[in-house]
Structure formats: C-alpha cells, structure tokens
C-alpha positions in Angstrom: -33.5 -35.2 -28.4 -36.3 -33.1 -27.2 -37.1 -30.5 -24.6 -39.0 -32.9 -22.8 -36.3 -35.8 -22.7 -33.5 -33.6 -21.3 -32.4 -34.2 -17.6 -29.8 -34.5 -15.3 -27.0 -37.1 -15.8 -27.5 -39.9 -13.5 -26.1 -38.9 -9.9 -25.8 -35.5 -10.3 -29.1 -34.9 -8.2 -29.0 -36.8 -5.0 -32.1 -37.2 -2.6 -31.9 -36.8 0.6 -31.9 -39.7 3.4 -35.3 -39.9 4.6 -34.6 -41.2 8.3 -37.6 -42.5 10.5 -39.3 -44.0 7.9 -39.1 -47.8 9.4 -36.8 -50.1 9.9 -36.9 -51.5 6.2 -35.2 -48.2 5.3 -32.0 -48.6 6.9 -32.9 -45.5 8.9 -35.6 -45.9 11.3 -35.8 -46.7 14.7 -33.7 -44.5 16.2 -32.8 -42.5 13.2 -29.1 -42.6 13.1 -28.8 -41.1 17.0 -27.6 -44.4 18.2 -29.0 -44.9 21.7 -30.5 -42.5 24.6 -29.1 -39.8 25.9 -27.8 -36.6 25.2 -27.3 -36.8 21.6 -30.0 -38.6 20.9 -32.2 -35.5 21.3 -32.4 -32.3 19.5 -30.6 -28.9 20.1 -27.5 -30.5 21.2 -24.0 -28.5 20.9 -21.4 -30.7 22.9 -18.9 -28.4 20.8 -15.3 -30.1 21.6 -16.4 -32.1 24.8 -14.8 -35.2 25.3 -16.2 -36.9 28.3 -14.3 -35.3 30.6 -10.9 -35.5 28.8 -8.8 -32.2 28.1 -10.2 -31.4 24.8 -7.8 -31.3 22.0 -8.7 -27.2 21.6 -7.4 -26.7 25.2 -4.5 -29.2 25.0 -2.6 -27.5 21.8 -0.9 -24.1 22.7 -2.6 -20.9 21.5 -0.5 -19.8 18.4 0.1 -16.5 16.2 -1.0 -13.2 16.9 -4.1 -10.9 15.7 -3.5 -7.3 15.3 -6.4 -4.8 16.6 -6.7 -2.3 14.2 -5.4 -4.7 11.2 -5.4 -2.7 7.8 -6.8 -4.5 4.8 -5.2 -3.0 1.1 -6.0 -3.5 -2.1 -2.9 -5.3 -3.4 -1.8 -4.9 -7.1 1.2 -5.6 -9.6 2.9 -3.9 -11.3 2.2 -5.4 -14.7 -2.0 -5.0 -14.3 -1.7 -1.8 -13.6 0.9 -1.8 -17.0 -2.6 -3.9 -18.5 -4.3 -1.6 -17.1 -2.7 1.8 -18.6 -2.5 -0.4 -22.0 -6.0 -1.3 -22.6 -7.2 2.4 -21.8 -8.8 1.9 -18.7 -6.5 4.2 -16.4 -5.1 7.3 -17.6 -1.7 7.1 -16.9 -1.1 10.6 -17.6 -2.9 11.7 -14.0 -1.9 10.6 -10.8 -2.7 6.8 -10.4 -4.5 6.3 -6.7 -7.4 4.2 -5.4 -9.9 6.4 -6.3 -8.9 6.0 -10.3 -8.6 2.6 -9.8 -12.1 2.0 -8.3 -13.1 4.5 -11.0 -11.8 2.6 -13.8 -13.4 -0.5 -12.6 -9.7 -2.0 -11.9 -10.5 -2.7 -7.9 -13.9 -3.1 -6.4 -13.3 -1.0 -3.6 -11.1 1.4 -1.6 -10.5 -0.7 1.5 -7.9 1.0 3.3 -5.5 1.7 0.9 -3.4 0.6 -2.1 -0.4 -1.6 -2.2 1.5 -2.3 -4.8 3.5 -5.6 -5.5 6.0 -6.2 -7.6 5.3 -9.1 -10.1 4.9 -7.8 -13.7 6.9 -5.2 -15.8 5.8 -1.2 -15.8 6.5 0.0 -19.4 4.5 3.6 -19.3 6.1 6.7 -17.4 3.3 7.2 -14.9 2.7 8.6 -11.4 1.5 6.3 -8.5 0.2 7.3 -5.4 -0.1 4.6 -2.8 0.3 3.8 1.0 3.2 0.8 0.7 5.0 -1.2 -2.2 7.5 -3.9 -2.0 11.0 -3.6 -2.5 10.9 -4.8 -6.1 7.8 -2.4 -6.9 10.0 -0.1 -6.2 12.5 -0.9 -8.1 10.1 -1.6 -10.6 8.7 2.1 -11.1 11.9 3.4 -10.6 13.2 1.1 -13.8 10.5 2.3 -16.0 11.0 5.5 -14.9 7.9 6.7 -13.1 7.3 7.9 -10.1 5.9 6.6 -6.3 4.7 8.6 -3.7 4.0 7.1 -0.3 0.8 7.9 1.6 2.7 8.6 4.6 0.6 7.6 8.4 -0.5 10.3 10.4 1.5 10.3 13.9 -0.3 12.2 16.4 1.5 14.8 18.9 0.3 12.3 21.6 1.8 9.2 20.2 5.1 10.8 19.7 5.5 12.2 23.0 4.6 8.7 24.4 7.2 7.6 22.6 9.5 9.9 24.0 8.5 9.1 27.8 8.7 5.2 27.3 12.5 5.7 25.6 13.6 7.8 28.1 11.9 5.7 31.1 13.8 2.7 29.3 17.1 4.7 28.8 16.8 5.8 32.8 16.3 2.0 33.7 19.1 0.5 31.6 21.3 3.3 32.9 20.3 3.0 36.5 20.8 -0.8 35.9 24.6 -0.4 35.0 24.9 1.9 38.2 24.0 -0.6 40.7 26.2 -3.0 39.1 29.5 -0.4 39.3 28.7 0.6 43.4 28.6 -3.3 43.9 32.1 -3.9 42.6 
C-alpha cells in the first residue's frame, strides 16, 4: 500500500442527489416537489399545517411544567470526588467547593452550584461545601466520617413577610369559612 492508493472504504463518502439534471436522472422535472403549488416553490414553512385539520401539536394536551428561574448544578458522586482526592488532584485537606473543583480541572465550570450524589464510596476524612446532596450522599460523608456544609438560599425580608400575609390571608379564609358554616346550622 502507498500514500497514493489509500482512500475511503466504499460507501463511506456519499455524493449528494444532484436534482434537475433531466429526466434520465431520476430527479428532474420537477425535482422531487411533486406538482404546483405551495410546496413546490421555495421558502416554504407549512410548520405543522394540515390542510385545515386540528394539527396533532394543538390536539395533544400541553404537559409538564418549566420553572423560571431553573438552577442548573454541577452534579457529582461521591466516589469521583474519592478519585479525585486519590489521584492528587483535590486537596482534601481544605474545604472542597466549586471553586477547587473548577481549579483542579474536576468540573468545567461553576454553573450555579454543586450537588452532590450519592453513588460511589468516600474513604478520606474531608470537608465539603456544597448547595444540596442526596439522602445517601449524606449518609455517605457522614459514614466516612467527613463533613457537609450546606450553602444555605438567601430569603429576603420581603419574601418572608409575603409569606406571612398569604398564611394568615389563608388562615383568615379557612377560619371565616368554618364560621359561616356554624351560624347556618
């Protein structure tokens, strides 16, 4: 074999179908666009129409539910961070965060926080710092005997009172529910 001989096996590179090129190509004429019309000419977008039918995107019901302000963690186990500690990438005698994880080349980047899953076994005494972790992340720090702080969210003085005006709004309606009910008897 020689530089010069080597190619690409046989079907591995496929040509595009030249259309309009007459009708002894199996794609001239019309080019594959069928008759007249609509879609026959360029720039057309009938996205979902169906010729007057309900279209199948308005016939199923809308489903599921997308949060606003949706957080997006890093997510890690338990045992790569153990990898981690073990190959010498993290020091687990400091506080394990994003931030050392980024450093360390572990995640790619912040997001909006760390979380930490449970799959994997933590062998090193270390300290995590991270914003959730699942029950058996928990329970798998707490095994090895390290410790997990939570990044706890901040609540603002405005949110809380809120709070406390839409409970007691609800508490005054359920209550003056249960009095109507009482004169009527």
């Amino acid at each position: 074999m020689r530089l010069n001989e080597i190619k690409d096996k046989y079907g591995a590179r496929k040509e595009r179908v030249r259309i309009g090129r007459g009708i002894g190509s199996g794609m001239g004429k019309m080019g594959g666009r069928g008759g007249k019309g609509q879609s026959a000419r360029s720039g057309v977008a009938l996205g979902g129409f169906e010729g007057g039918q309900m279209p199948l995107h308005r016939r199923l019901p809308k489903r599921g539910f997308k949060k606003l302000n949706q957080k997006d963690y890093n997510e890690i186990n338990v045992g790569d961070l153990q990898a981690a500690i073990d190959s010498k990438r993290v020091d687990g005698s400091k506080v394990i965060d994003v931030a050392t994880l980024v450093a360390a080349g572990v995640l790619r980047r912040p997001k909006d926080g760390l979380r930490i899953l449970g799959d994997g076994e933590l062998k090193s005494k270390v300290s995590i710092s991270a914003n959730h972790a699942t029950a058996a992340a928990k329970e798998a720090i707490e095994k090895s005997g390290s410790t997990l702080t939570l990044i706890v969210k901040k609540v603002l003085k405005a949110d809380v009172d809120k709070a406390a005006k839409t409970a007691a709004k609800k508490a005054a309606k359920a209550g003056g529910g249960k009095k109507k009910a009482a004169d009527a008897e």
